[in-house]
C-alpha positions in Angstrom: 171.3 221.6 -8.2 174.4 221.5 -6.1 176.4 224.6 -6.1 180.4 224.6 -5.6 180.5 226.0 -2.3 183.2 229.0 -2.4 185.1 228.5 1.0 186.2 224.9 -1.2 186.4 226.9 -4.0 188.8 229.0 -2.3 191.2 226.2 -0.7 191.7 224.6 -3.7 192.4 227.4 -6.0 194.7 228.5 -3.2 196.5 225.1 -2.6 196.4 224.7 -6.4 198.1 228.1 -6.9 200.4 227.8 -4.3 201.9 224.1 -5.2 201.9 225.1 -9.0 203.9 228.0 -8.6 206.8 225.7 -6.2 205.8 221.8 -8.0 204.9 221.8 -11.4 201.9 219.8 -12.0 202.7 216.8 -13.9 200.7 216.1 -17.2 198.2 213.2 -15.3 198.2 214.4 -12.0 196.4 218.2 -13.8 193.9 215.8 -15.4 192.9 214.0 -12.6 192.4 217.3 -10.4 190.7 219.0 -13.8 188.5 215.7 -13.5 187.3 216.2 -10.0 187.0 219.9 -10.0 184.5 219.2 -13.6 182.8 216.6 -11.4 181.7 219.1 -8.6 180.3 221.4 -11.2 183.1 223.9 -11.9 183.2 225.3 -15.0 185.8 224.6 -17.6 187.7 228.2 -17.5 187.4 228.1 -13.9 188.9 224.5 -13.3 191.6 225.6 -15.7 192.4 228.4 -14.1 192.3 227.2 -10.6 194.8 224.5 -11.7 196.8 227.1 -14.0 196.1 225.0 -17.2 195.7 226.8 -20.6 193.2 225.7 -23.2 195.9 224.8 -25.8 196.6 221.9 -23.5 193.6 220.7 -22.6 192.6 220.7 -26.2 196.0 218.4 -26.7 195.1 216.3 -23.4 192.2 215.4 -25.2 193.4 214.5 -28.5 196.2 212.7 -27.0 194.3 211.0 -24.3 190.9 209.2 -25.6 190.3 208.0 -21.8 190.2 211.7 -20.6 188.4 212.9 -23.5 185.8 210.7 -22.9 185.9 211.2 -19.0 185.3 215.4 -19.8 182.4 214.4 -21.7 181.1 212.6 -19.3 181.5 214.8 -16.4 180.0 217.7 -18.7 177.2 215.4 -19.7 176.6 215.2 -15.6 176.9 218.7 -15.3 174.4 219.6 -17.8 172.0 216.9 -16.8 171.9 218.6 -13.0 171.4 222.0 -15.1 168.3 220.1 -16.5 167.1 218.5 -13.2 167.0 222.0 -11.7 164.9 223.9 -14.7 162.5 221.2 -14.3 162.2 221.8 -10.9 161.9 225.3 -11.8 159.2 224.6 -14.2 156.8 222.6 -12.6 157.4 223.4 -8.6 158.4 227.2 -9.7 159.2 229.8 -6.7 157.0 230.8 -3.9 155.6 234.5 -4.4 155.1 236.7 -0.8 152.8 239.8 -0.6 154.3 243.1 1.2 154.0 241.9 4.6 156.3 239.3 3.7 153.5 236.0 3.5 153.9 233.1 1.0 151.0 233.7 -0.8 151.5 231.6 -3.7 153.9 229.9 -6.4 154.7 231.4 -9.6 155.8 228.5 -12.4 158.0 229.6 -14.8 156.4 229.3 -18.2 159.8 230.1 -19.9 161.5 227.1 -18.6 158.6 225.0 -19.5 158.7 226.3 -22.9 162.4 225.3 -23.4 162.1 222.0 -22.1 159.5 221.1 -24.4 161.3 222.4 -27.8 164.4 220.5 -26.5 162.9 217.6 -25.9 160.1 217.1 -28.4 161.5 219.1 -31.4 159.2 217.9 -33.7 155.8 219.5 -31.9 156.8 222.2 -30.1 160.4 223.1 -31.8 160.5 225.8 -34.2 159.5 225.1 -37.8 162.6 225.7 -40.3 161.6 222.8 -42.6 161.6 223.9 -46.3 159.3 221.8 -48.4 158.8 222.3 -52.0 156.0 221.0 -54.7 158.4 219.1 -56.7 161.8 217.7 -56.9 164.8 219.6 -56.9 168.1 217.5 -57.4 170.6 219.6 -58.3 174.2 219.7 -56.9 177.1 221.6 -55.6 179.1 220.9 -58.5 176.3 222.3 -60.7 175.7 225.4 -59.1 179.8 225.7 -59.2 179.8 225.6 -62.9 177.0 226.9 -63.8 178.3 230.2 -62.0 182.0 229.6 -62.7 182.6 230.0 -58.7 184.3 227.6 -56.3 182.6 224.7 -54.4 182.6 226.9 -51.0 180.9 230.1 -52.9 178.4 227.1 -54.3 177.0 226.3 -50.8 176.7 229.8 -49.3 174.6 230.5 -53.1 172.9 227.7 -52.4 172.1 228.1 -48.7 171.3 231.8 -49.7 168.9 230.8 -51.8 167.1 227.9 -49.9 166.7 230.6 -46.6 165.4 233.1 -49.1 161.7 233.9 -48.7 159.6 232.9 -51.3 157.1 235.9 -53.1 154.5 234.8 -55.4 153.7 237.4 -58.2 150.3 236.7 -60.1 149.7 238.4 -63.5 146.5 239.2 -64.3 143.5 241.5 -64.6 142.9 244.1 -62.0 
């Protein structure tokens, strides 16, 4: 994984700074320097701060501009796929280990990483269970549980999710 290198870092956040402060940054011109600083790897807070832009408007730069919405996406999407190449790397190359005197002696893998890979990528084997199944139907609706309790519809769905992440206890009756 490329890291920014901080001597950049540092030239940019300065000449950024230092024009802001004398040339307001236009609306586009921020977004295209947000773009490239997101492209390199640089954090969100960071960019924004190295280019003096507060979240409210990014947040409006994105509803108001699709193309730059979808541009951020794609520059996090890159971001977090280099995040991924790396803890593969991690995973299955892992780090060299050296003894006292300083001598490789071997490569530890890390198990962890592996672990995480596989629950993101194949859910459905090696995710964690959370699936609740039952013996028999059970159809009954938000607006049921609202009535029936004399509560509003929000109140309904926290009941009814309190309920369905409830553990179940069987009780058997019968001779000791």
């Amino acid at each position: 994984m490329s890291q920014w290198p901080k001597s950049n870092f540092a030239k940019i956040t300065e000449l950024s700074l230092s024009q802001s402060a004398i040339f307001p940054i236009k609306m586009s011109a921020w977004k295209e320097q947000y773009l490239e600083l997101r492209n390199t790897g640089m954090l969100e807070a960071t960019a924004l701060k190295a280019l003096q832009v507060s979240r409210r408007a990014l947040r409006e730069a994105r509803v108001d501009d699709p193309d730059f919405a979808e541009k951020e996406y794609e520059a996090e999407q890159n971001r977090i796929d280099e995040l991924e190449a790396e803890a593969i790397t991690r995973a299955m190359s892992g780090e060299p280990v050296y003894n006292k005197d300083g001598i490789e002696c071997g490569v530890k893998k890390s198990d962890t990483l592996l672990m995480f890979l596989l629950k993101g990528n194949r859910r459905e084997k090696y995710g964690d269970k959370s699936e609740i199944k039952t013996d028999s139907d059970l159809n009954i609706t938000l607006r049921d549980i609202a009535s029936e309790n004399n509560v509003d519809l929000q109140t309904a769905k926290r009941m009814a999710l309190k309920a369905a992440t409830a553990p179940v206890i069987n009780i058997t009756y019968g001779e000791f």
